[in-house]
N, C-alpha and C positions, 0 to 999 in steps of 0.2 A: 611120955612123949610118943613114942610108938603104939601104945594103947591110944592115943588120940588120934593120932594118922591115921588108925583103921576104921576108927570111926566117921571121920571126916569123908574115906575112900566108900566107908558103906552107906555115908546118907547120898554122895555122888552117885553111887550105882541104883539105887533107889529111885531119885529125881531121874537120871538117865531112863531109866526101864521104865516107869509110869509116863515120859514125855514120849516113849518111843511109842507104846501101846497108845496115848493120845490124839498123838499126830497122826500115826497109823490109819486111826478112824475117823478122823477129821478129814486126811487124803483121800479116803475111800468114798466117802458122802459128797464129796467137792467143796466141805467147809475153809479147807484150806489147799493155797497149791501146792503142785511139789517141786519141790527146791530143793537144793544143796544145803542150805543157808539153815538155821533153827529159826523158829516164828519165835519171837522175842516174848509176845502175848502170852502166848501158851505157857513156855516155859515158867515166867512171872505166876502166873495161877499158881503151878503145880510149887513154886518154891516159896509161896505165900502159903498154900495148905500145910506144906511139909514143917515149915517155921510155927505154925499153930498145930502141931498134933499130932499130923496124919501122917502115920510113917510106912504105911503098907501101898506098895504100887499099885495097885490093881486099884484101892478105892480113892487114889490121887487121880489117878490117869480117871477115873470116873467122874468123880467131882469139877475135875480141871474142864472136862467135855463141857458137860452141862452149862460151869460159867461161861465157857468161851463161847457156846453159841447162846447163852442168852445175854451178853454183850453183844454180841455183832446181831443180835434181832434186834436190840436199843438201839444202838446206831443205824440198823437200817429205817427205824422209828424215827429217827430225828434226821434224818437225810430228807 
């Protein structure tokens, strides 16, 4: 039971650090604003990567970029 808490704690920490490095660069480019709040969007990416495979931050928080702005280029497509 305890072997699984830590596990649980280290795919949080994981997801945490890859959103944190995403958002990061997302605030800095002006893809997203900056808030208090977490972008719900983002987050959803990087814990749909993480549920299929990808357990290293650095190449979440990379992949998660990429879709988030090639979503919101769709949407500005269909706007």
């Amino acid at each position: 039971m305890l072997h699984e808490r830590g596990v649980q704690v280290m795919n949080v920490d994981v997801i945490g650090k890859a959103y944190d490095i995403a958002a990061s660069y997302l605030r800095h480019i002006g893809a997203i604003r900056e808030q208090p709040a977490t972008n719900e969007a983002l987050l959803q990416l990087i814990v749909q990567l993480f549920e299929h495979g990808d357990h290293h931050q650095l190449s979440l928080a990379n992949r998660a970029i990429m879709r988030y702005q090639r979503r919101a280029a769709q949407q500005g497509e269909a706007a």
